[in-house]
N, C-alpha and C positions, 0 to 999 in steps of 0.2 A: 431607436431609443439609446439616449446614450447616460451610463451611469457612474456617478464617481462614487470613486472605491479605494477608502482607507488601507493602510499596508502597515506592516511592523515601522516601529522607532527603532526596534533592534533586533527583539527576540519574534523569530519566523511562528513561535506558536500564537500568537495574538492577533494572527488571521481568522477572520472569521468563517464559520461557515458559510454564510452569504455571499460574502466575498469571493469562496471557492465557488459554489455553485454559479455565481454571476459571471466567474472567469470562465467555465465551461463553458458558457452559455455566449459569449464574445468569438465577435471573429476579429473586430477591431481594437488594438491598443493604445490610445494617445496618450503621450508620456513626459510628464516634464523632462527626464532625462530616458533616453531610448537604452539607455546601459546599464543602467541603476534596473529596470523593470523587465532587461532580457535577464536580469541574473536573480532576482526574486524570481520570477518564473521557472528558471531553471530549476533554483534552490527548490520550489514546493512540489515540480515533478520528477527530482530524486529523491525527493521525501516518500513519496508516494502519495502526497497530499493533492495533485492535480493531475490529472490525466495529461498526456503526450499529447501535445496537437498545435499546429503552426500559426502564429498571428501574424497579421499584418502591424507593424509596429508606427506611427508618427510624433515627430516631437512636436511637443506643445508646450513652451513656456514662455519665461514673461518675455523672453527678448522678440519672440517671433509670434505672437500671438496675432497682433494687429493683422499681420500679413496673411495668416493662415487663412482668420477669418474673413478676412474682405476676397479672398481667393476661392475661398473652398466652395463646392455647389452643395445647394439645400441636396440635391438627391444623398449626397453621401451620408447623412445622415439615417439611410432610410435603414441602412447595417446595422447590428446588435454591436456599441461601440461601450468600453470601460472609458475613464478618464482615471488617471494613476499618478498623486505625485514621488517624489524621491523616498519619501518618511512621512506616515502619520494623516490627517485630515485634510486632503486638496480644498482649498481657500484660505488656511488658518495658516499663518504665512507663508502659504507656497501660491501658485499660480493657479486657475480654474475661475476664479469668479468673474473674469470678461468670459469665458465661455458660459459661463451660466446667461449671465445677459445677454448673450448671441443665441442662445434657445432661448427665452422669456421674448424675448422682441420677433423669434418668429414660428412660434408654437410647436417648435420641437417639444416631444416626451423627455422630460429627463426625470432620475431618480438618485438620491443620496443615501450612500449606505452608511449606517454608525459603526462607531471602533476607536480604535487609540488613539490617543494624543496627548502631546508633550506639556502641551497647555492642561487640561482637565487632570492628567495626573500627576503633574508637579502642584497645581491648584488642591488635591485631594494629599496627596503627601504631605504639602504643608503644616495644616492645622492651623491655620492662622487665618484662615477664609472662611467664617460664617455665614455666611450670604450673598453678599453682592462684592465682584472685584471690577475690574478694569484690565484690555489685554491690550498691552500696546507693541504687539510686534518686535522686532530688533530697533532699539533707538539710533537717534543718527550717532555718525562718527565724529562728526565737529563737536571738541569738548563746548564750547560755549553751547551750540546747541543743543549738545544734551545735558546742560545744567540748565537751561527754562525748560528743556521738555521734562525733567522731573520735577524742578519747582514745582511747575504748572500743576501734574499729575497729583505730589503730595500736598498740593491746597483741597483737596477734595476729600482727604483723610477716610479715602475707600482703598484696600489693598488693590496693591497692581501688579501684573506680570508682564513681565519679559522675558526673551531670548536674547543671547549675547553667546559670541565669539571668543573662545580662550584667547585668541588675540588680545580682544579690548576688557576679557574680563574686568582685572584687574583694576585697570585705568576708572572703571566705570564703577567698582567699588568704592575706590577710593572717592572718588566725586559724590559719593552717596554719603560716604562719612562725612563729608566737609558740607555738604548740608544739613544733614543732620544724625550726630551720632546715637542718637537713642531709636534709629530705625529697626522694627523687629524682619530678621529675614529669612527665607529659606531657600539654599540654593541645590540644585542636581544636577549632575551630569551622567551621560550615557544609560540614561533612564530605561531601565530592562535586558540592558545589556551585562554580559558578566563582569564589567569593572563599574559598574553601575556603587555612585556617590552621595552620599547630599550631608547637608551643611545646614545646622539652623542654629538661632540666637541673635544676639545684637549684631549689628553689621559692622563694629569696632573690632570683634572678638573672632567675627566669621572672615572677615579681611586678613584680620593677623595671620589665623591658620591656611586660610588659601594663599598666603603669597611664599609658606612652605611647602607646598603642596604642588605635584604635578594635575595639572589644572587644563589640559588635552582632552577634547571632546567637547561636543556642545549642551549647554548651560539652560534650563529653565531658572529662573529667580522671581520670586514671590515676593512682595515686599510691603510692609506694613508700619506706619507712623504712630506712635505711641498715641493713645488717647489723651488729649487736651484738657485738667479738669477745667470746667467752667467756674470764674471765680467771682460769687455772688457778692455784689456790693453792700452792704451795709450799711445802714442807715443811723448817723449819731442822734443822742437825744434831741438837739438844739434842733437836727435837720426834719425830724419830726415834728416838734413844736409848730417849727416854722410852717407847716406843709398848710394847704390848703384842701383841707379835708375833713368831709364831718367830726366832730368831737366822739362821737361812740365810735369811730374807727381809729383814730388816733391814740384814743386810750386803753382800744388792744394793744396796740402795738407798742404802747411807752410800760402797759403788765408788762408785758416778756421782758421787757430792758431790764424794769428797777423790779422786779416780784413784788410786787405790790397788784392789791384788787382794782379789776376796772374799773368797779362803780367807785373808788375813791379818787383814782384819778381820771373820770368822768366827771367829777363835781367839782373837782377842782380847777377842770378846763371850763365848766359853765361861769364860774365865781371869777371867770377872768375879763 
């Protein structure tokens, strides 16, 4: 049985219980990084939060996945195994989802435990997500390519998230003003952690102050397109006249213009 198993973004109390009792319950650890998950381990039984007891550790991630799998024997599976990435929800941009399709294709047991994420709680911090968003991972690095990959995103005028690099923050705000300045946005950094950040407002306004700003750690952004009004065309008198269309509908629609009664310009369209 092998089970992926959500971990802190920062803060070690946002371990689940499940979590702990599924780690008890492991003898196998596969790890996107084998360092990152001997030191949460460490950290939760100096806590007292996890009992002492020795795993076998493997790495598993995106560089060495293919290999693993095409290597590894069905028997091994047959172990009580976790799957653990570095921070947060293994699949939601970290590695785990070719493992998932390597059980689906050949009926290994697996199970997904729920817990935190960068995504759902930047997405809930916002306030600018009422329903339905869009999660596009970390965008490429080539500026051209990620000026169509947000065009693209905001022709859809559904809020979107991403992750981004204090590297390319920056760069990649500024590209969002220059498409378009009236974008509503809200950004966070080190989300639950003690320098834990975040940023909301126009992304004119939010640019300015982050590029005063030590801006170290990594970034959720939320980001939202003004609502477009729809602007209803109008119909002049002449273009009604003109219309071809019964006369008791036309002469609704010529009351509203001139306030005057249908029925008199009803009779006036028959007498023509």
């Amino acid at each position: 049985m092998v089970t992926f198993l959500p971990t802190p973004i920062g803060n070690l109390e946002d371990i689940t219980l499940r979590v702990l009792q599924r780690l008890k319950e492991c003898e196998v650890l596969l790890c996107e990084d084998t360092r990152i998950t001997k030191k949460l381990i460490t950290l939760l039984q100096d806590r007292g939060l996890l009992t002492k007891k020795e795993y076998i550790y493997h790495a598993l991630h995106s560089h060495n996945e293919e290999q693993f799998l095409n290597n590894v024997s069905l028997e091994f599976f047959n172990q009580e195994i976790a799957y653990l990435s570095d921070a947060g929800m293994p699949c939601i941009s970290d590695p785990g989802a070719k493992l998932i399709l390597f059980l689906q294709g050949h009926n290994i047991p697996y199970d997904v435990y729920g817990g935190i994420s960068a995504l759902t709680l930047g997405v809930a911090f916002s306030g600018i997500v009422e329903k339905e968003f869009v999660f596009l991972g970390f965008p490429p690095h080539k500026m051209q390519e990620k000026m169509e990959f947000f065009r693209k995103n905001l022709k859809n005028e559904i809020p979107f998230v991403f992750y981004e690099s204090p590297y390319r923050l920056l760069e990649t705000l500024e590209l969002l003003c220059k498409i378009d300045k009236h974008l509503q946005v809200f950004l966070a950094k080190e989300l639950t952690k003690k320098y834990q950040t975040t940023f909301f407002g126009k992304i004119t306004e939010v640019f300015e102050n982050l590029s005063k700003t030590n801006i170290k750690g990594e970034w959720v952004c939320v980001v939202k397109a003004e609502a477009k009004e729809e602007h209803k065309k109008s119909l002049s008198e002449e273009e009604i006249y003109s219309l071809d269309i019964p006369p008791k509908i036309k002469a609704k629609l010529l009351s509203k213009l001139q306030n005057r009664a249908t029925q008199e310009i009803y009779k006036e369209l028959c007498e023509k």
